[in-house]
C-alpha positions in Angstrom: 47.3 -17.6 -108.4 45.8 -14.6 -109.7 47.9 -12.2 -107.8 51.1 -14.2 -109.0 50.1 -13.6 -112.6 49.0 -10.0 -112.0 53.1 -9.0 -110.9 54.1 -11.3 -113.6 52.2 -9.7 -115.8 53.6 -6.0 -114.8 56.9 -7.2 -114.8 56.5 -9.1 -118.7 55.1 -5.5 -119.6 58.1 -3.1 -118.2 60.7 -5.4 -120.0 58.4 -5.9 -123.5 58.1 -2.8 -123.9 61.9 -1.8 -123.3 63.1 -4.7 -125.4 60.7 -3.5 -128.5 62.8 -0.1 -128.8 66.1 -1.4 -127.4 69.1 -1.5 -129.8 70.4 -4.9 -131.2 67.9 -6.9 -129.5 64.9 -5.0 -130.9 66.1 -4.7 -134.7 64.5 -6.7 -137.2 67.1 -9.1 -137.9 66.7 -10.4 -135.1 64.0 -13.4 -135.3 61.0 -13.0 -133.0 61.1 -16.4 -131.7 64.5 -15.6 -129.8 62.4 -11.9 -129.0 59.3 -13.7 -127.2 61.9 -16.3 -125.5 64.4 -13.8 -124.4 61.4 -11.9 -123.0 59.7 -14.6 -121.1 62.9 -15.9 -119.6 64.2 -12.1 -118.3 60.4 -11.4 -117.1 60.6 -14.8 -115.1 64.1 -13.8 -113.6 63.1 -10.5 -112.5 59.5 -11.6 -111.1 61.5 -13.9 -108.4 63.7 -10.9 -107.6 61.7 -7.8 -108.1 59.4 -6.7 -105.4 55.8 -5.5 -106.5 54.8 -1.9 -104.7 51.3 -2.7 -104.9 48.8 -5.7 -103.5 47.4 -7.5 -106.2 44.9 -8.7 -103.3 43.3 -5.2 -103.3 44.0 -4.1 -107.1 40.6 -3.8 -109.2 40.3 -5.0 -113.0 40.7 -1.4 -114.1 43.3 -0.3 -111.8 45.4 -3.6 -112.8 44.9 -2.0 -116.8 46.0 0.7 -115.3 49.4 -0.4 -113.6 50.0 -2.3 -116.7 49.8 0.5 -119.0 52.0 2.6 -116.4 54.7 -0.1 -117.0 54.4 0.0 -120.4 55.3 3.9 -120.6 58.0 3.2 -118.3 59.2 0.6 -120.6 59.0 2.6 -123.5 60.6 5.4 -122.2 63.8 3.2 -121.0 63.8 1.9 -124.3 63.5 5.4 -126.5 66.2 7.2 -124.3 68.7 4.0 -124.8 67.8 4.0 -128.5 68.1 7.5 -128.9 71.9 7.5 -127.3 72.5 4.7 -129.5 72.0 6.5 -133.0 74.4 8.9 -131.8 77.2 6.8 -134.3 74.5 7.0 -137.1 74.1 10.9 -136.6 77.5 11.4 -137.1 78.3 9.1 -140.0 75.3 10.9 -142.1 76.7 14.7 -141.0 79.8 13.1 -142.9 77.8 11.9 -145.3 76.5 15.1 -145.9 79.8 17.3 -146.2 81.3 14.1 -148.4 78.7 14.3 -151.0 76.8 10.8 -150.6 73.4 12.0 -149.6 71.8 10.2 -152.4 73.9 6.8 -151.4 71.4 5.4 -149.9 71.5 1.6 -149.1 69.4 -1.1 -146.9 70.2 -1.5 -143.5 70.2 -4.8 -142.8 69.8 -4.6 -139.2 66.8 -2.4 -138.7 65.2 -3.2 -142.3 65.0 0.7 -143.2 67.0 2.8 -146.0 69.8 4.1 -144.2 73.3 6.3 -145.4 76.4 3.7 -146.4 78.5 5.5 -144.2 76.3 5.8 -141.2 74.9 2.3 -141.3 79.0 1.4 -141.4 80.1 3.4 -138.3 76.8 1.9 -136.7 77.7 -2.1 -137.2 81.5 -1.6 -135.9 79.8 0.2 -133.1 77.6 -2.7 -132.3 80.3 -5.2 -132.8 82.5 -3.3 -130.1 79.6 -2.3 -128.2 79.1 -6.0 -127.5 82.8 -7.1 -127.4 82.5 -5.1 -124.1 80.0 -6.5 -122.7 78.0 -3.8 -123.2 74.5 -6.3 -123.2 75.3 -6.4 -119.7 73.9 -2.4 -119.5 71.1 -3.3 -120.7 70.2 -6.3 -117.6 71.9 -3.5 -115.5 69.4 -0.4 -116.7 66.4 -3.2 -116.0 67.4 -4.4 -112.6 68.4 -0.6 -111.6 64.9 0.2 -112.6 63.3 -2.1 -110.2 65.4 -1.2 -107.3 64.5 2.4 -107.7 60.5 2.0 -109.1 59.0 -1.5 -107.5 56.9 -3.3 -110.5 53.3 -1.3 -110.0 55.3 2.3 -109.8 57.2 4.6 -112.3 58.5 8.0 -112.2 56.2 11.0 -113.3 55.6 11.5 -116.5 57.3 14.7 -116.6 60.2 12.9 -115.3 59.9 10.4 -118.1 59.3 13.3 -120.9 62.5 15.1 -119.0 64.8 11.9 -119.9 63.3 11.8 -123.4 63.9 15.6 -123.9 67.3 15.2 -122.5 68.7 12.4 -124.9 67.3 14.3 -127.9 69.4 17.0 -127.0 72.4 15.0 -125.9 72.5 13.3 -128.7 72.4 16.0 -131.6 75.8 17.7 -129.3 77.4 14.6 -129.1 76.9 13.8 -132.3 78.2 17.1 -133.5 81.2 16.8 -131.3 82.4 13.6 -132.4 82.1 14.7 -136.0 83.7 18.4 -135.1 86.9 17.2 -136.6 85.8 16.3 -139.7 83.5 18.8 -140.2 86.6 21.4 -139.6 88.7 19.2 -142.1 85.9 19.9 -144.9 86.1 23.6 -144.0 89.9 23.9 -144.4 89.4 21.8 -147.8 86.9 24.5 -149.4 88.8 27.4 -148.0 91.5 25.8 -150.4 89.3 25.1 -152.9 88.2 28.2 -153.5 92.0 30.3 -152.5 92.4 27.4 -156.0 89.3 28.9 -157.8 90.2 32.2 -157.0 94.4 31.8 -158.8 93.0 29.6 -161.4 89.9 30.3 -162.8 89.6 28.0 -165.6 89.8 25.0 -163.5 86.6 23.4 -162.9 86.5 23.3 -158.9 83.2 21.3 -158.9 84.6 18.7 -160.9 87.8 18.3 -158.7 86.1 18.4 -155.1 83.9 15.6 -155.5 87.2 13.0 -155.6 88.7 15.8 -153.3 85.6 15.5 -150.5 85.2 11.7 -150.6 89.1 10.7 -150.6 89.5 13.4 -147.0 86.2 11.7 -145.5 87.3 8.5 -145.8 90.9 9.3 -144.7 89.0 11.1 -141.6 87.0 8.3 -140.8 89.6 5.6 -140.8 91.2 8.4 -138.3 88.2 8.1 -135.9 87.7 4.5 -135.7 90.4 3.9 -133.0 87.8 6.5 -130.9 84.4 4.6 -131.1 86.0 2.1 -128.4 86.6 5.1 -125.9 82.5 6.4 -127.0 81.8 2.6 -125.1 82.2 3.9 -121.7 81.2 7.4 -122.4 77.6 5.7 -123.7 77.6 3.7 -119.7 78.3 7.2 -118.1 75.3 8.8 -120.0 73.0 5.9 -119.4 73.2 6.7 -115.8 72.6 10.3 -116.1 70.0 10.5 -118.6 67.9 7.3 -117.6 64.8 8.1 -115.4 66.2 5.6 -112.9 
């Protein structure tokens, strides 16, 4: 009996702790009754399925802490390099943000209960909505099950491996966030090259008090322009899972 509960237990611990940072299904609006029973029921599913790498006959109390803090990194990790990825939407909408002039705009999210950029929280909600229009929850039973096939519960990748995958996102994410926004941000340029070619023939106009309209009315006109390309970032965000996970 206790050797049954001892894999349970690891296998609770990998997927807790991946769930806690995992997009949608980690976000505070989310109520933690659904959390715990979503939990239980995957940790039960996997137990039956997943193998365990180690005896639970021959594991001591300290190396069982042990194992079950290893899975807990593991977990972690999964769920910080997913998360990561994820805010790559968010990154982009706030680099708008930025170049449109509504820094100070700053709202509630109502998703992850922290203050968040109007624009940025927008892009990130018709994200989610296609994100799971595609079945993209699936991914996330994929990432969990492609975990166990590669690291049995009771083993995980180094923790240079793991730091690696963290590393990696960070980096990924900050490019692909700039490239998505790359258009925009070239639009902007163009629009104060022409403000100030307008500064420069007129100088009695009051340039400051014309861009402001002049910024917000091209960002918006920009962003309803890159809409139709957040379904096409769907697959892109499968493809990078694969590479960037420590699977």
């Amino acid at each position: 009996m206790l050797e049954k509960l001892l894999s349970f237990a690891l296998v609770l611990t990998r997927i807790s702790a991946f769930l806690m940072f995992l997009p949608v299904f980690g976000w505070q609006v989310v109520p933690v009754q659904i959390k715990v029973a979503m939990t239980v029921a995957m940790a039960i599913f996997f137990s039956v399925i997943a193998r365990c790498a180690v005896d639970p006959k021959q594991v001591s109390l300290l190396q069982a802490i042990l194992l079950v803090a290893n899975e807990a990194t593991y977990g972690l990790a999964l769920g910080l390099v997913v998360t990561i990825m994820f805010s790559v939407i968010k990154f982009a909408g706030q680099t708008i943000e930025r170049e449109m002039g509504l820094v100070m705009a700053e709202i509630l999210d109502p998703l992850t209960g922290e203050s968040c950029e109007v624009l940025g929280s927008l892009l990130e909600m018709i994200f989610v909505i296609l994100f799971l229009s595609a079945n993209g929850h699936h991914l996330f039973l994929l990432v969990l099950r492609r975990s166990y096939e590669a690291f049995p519960a009771g083993s995980i990748p180094t923790i240079a491996a793991l730091a690696g995958g963290v590393v990696q996102a960070g980096s990924t994410m900050l490019l692909a966030g700039l490239r998505l926004a790359a258009p925009m941000l070239a639009a902007f340029l163009v629009l104060m090259v022409a403000l100030a070619v307008l500064a420069r023939i007129v100088p009695e106009m009051d340039i400051l008090f014309i861009s402001f309209p002049l910024r917000i009315g091209l960002g918006l006109l920009m962003v309803a322009m890159f809409l139709p390309f957040l379904a096409g970032f769907v697959a892109e965000f499968a493809d990078w899972m694969g590479i960037l996970l420590p699977l």
